[in-house]
DSSP file (Angstrom, degrees, kcal/mol; ACC not computed):
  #  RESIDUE AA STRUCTURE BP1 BP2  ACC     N-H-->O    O-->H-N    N-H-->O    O-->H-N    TCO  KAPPA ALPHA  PHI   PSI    X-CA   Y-CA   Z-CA
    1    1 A X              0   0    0      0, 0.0     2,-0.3     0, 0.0    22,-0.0   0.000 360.0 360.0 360.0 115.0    0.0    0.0    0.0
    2    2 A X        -     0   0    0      2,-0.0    22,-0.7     1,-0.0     2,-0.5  -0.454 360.0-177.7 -71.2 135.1    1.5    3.5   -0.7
    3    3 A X  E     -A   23   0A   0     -2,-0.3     2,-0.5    20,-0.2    20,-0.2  -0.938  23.9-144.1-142.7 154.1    1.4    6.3    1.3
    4    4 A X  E     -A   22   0A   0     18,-2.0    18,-1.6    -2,-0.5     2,-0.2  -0.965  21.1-139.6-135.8 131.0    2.4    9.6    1.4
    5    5 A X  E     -A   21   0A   0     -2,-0.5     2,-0.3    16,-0.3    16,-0.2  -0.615  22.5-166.7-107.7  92.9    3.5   11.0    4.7
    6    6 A X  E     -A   20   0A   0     14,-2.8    14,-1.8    -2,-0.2     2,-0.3  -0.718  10.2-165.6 -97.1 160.4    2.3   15.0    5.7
    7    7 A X  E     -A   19   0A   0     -2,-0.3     2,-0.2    12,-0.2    12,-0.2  -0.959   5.1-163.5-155.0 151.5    3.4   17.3    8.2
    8    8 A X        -     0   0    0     10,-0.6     2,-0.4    -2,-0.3    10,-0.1  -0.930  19.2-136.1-152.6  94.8    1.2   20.5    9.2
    9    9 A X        -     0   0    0     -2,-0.2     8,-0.2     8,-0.2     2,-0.1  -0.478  34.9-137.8 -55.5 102.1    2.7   23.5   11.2
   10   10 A X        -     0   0    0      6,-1.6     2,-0.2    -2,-0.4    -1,-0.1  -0.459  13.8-154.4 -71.4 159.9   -0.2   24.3   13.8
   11   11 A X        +     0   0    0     -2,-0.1    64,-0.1     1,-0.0     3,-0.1  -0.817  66.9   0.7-143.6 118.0   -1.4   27.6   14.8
   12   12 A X  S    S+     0   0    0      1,-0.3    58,-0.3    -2,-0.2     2,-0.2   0.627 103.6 102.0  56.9  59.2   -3.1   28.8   18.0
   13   13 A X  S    S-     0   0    0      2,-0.1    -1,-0.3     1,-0.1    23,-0.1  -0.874  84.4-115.7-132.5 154.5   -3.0   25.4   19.7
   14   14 A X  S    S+     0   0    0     -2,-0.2    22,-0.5    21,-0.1     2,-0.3   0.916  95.5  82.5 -72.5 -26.5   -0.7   24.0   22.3
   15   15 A X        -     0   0    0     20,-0.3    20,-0.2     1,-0.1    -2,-0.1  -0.635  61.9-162.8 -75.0 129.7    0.7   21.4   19.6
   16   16 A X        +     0   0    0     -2,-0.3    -6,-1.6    -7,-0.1     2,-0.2   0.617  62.3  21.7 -86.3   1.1    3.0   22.6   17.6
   17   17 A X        -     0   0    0     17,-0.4    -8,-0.2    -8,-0.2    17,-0.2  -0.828  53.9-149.3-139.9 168.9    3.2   20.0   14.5
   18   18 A X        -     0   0    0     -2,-0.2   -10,-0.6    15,-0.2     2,-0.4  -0.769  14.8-177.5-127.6  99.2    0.8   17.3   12.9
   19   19 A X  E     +AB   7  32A   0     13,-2.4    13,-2.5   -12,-0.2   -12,-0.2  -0.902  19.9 136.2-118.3 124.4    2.4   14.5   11.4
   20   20 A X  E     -A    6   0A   0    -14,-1.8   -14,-2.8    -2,-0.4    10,-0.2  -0.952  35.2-132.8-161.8 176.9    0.1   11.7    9.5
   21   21 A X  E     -AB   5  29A   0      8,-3.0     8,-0.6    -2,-0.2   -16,-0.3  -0.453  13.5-153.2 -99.1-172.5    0.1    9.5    6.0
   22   22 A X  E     -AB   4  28A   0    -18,-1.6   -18,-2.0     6,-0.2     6,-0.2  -0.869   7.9-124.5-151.1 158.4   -2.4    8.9    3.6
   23   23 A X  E >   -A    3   0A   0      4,-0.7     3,-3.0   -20,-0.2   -20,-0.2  -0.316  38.4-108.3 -85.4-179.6   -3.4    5.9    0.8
   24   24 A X  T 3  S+     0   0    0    -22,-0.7     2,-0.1     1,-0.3    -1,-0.1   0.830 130.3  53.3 -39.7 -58.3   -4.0    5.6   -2.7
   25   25 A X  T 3  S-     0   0    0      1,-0.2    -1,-0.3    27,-0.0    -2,-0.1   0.160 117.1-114.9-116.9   7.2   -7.9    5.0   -1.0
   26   26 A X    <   +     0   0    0     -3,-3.0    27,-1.0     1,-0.2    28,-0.3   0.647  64.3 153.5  67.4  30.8   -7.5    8.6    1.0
   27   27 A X  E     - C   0  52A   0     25,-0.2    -4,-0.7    26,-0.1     2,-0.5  -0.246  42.7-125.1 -83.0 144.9   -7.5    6.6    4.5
   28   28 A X  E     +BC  22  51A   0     23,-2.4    22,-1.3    20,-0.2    23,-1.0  -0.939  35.5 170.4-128.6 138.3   -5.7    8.4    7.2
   29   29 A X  E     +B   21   0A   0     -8,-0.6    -8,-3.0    -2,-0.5    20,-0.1  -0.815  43.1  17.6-134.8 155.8   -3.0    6.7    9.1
   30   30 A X  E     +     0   0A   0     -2,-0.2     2,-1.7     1,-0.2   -11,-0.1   0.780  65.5 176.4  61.1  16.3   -0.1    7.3   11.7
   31   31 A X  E     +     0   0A   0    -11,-0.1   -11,-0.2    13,-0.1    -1,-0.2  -0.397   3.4 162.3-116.0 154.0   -1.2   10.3   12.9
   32   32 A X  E     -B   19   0A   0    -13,-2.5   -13,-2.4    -2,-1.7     2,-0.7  -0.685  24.7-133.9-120.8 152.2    0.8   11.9   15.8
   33   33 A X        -     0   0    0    -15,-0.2   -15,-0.2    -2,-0.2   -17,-0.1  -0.886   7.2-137.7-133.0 153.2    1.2   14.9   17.3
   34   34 A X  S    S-     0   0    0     -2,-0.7   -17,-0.4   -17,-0.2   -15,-0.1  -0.556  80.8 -28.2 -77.2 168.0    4.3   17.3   18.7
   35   35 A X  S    S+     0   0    0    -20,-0.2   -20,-0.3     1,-0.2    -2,-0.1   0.474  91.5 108.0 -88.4-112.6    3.3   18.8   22.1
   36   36 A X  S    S-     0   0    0    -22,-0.5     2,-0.4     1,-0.1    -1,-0.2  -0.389  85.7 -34.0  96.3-170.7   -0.3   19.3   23.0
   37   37 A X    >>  -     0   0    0      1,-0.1     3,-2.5   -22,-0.0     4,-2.1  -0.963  60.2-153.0-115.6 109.1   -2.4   17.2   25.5
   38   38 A X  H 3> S+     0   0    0     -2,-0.4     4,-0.6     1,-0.3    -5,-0.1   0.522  88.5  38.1 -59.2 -39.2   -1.2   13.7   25.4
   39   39 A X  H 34 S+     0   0    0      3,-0.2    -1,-0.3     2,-0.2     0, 0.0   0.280 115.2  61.2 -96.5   5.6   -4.0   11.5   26.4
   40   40 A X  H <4 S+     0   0    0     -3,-2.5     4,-0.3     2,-0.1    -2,-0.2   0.793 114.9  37.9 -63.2 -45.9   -6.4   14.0   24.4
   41   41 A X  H  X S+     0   0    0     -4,-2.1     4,-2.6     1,-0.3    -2,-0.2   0.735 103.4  52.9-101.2 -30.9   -4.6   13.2   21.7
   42   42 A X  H  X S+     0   0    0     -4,-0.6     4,-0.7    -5,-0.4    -1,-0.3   0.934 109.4  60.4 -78.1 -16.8   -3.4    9.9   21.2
   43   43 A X  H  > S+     0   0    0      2,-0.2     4,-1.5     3,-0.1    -2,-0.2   0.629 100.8  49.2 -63.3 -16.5   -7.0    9.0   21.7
   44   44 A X  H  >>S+     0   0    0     -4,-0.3     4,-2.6     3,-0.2     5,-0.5   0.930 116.6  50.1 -84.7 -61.0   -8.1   11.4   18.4
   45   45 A X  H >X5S+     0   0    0     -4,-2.6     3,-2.1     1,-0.2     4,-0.9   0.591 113.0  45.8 -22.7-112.8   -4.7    8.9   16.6
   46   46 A X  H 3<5S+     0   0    0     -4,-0.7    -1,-0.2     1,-0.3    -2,-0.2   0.292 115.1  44.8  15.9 -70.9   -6.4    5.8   17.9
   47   47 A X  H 3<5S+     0   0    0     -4,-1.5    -1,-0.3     1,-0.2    -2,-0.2   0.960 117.5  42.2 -67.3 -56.4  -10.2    6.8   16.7
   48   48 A X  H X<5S+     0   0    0     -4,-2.6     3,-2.4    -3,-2.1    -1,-0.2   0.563  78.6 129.3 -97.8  16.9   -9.2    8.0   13.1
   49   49 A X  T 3<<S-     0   0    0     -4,-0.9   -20,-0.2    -5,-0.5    -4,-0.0  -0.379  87.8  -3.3 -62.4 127.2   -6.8    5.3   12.2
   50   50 A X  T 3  S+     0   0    0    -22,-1.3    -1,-0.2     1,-0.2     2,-0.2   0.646 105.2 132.3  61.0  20.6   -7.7    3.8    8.7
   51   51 A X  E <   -C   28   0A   0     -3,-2.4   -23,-2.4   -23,-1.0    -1,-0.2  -0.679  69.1 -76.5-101.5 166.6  -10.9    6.2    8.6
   52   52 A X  E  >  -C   27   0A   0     -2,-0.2     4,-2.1   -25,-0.2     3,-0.3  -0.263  32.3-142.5 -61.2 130.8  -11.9    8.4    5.4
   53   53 A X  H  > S+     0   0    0    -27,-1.0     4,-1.7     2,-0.2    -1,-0.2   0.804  97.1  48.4 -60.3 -31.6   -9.9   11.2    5.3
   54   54 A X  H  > S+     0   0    0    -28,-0.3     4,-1.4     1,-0.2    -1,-0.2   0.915 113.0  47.8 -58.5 -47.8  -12.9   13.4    4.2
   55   55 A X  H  > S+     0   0    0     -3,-0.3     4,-1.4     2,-0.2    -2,-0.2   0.749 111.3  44.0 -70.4 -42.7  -14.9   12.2    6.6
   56   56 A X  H  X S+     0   0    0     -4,-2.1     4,-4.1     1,-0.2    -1,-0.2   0.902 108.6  62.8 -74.7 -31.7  -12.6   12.6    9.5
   57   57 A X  H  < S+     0   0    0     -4,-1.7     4,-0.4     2,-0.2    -2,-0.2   0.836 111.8  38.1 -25.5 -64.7  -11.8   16.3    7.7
   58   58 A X  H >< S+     0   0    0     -4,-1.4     3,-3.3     2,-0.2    -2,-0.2   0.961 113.4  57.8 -83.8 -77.9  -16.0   17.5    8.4
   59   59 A X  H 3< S+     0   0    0     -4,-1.4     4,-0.2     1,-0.4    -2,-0.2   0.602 115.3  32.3 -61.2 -57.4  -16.2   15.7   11.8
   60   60 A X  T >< S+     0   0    0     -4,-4.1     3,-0.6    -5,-0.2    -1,-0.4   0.521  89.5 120.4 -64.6  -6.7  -13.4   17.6   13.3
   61   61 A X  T <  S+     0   0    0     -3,-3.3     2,-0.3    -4,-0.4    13,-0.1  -0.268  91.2   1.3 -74.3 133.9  -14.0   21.2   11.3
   62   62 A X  T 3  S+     0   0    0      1,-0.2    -1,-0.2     7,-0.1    12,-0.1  -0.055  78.4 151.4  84.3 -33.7  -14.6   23.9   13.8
   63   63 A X    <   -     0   0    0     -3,-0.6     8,-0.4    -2,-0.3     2,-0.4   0.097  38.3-157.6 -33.8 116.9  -14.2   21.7   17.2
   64   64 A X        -     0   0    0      6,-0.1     2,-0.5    10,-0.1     7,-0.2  -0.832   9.3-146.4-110.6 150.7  -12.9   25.0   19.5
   65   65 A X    >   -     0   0    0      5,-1.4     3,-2.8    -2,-0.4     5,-0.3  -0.961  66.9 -26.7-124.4 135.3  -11.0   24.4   22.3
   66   66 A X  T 3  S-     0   0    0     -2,-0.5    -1,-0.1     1,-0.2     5,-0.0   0.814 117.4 -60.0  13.7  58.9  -11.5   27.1   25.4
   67   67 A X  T 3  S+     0   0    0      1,-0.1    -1,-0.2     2,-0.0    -3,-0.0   0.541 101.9 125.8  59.5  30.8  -12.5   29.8   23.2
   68   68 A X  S <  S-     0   0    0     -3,-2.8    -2,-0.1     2,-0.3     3,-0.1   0.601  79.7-115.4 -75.1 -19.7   -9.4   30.0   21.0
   69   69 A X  S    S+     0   0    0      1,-0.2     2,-0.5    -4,-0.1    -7,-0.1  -0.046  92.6  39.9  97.8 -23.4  -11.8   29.6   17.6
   70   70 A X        -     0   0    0    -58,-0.3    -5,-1.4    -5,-0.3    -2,-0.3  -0.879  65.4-160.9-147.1 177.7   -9.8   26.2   16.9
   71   71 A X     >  -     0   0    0     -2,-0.5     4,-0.7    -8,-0.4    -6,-0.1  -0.294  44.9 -92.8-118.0-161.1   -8.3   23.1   18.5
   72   72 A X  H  > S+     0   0    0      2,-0.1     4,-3.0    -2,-0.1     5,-0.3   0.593 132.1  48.1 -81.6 -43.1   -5.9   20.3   18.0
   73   73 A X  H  > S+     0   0    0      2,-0.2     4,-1.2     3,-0.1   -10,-0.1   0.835 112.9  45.7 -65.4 -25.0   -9.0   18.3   16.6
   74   74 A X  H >> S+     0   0    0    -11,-0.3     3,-2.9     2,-0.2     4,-0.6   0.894 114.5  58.3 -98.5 -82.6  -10.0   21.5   14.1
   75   75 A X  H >X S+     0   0    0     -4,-0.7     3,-3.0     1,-0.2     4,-1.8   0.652 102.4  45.8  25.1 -90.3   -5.9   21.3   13.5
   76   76 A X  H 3X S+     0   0    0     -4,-3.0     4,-0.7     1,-0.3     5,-0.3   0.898 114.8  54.7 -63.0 -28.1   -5.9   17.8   12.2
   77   77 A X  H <X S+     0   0    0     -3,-2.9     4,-0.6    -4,-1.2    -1,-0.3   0.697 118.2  31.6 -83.7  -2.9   -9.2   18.9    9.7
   78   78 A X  H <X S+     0   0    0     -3,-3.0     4,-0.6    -4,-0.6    -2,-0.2   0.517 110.2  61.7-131.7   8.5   -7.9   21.5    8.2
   79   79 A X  H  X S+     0   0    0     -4,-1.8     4,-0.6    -5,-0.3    -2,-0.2   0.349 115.6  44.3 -85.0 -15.8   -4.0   20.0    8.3
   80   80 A X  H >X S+     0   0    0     -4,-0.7     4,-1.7    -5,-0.3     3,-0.7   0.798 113.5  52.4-106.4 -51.0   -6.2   16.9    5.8
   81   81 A X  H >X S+     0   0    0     -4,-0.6     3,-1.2    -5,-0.3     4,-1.0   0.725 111.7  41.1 -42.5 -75.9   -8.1   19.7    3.7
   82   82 A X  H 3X S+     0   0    0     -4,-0.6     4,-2.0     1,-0.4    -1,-0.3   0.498 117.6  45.8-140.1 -52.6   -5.2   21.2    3.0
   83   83 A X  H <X S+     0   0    0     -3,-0.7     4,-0.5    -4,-0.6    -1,-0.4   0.897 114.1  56.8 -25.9 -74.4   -3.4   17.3    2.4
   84   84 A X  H X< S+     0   0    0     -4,-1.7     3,-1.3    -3,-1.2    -2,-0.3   0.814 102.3  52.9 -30.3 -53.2   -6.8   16.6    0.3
   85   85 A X  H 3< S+     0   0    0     -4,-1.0    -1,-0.2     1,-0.4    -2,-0.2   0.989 106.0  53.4 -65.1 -54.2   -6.0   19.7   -2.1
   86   86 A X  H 3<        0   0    0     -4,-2.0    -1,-0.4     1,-0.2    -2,-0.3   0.748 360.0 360.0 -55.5 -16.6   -2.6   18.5   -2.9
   87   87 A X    <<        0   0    0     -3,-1.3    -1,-0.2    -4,-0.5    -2,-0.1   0.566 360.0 360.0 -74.6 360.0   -3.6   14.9   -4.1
C-alpha cells in the first residue's frame, strides 16, 4: 500500500506539529502529534486510524477548544483539507 507521509505547522494550539500519512484510497493513518495534551490526543490517533480522510476532515472542522476559535481536533481537519487539495 503507498502512502504519502504529511506534516502541518499548527497555529493557536498548544501542539506545535501534525504529522500523519495517507493511501491511494485517502484513509488516514499514523497520525501523531508534537506537544499538545497527550492522552487527548493519542485518543483522536487511535479513533481516526484507517478512517476516510474526508470524513474525518467534516467531523473535526470547527471543534474549538476554550475559546481560542480552533483546536488540535480543528488542526488535524484542516491539516487533511489542505493534504486533500494536494492529491
Amino acid at each position: 500500500m503507498t502512502m504519502t507521509k504529511y506534516t502541518f505547522q499548527t497555529s493557536g494550539v498548544c501542539s506545535q506539529e501534525i504529522s500523519f500519512s495517507l493511501d491511494e484510497k485517502k484513509h488516514i493513518h499514523h497520525v501523531s502529534f508534537l506537544g499538545g495534551c497527550p492522552g487527548n490526543l493519542v485518543a483522536i490517533s487511535k479513533l481516526v486510524e484507517g478512517a476516510d480522510a474526508t470524513h474525518v476532515a467534516t467531523l473535526l472542522k470547527g471543534n474549538d477548544c476554550g475559546g481560542r476559535g480552533t483546536s488540535c481536533a480543528d488542526q488535524l481537519s484542516r491539516a487533511i483539507t489542505a493534504a486533500l487539495a494536494q492529491k
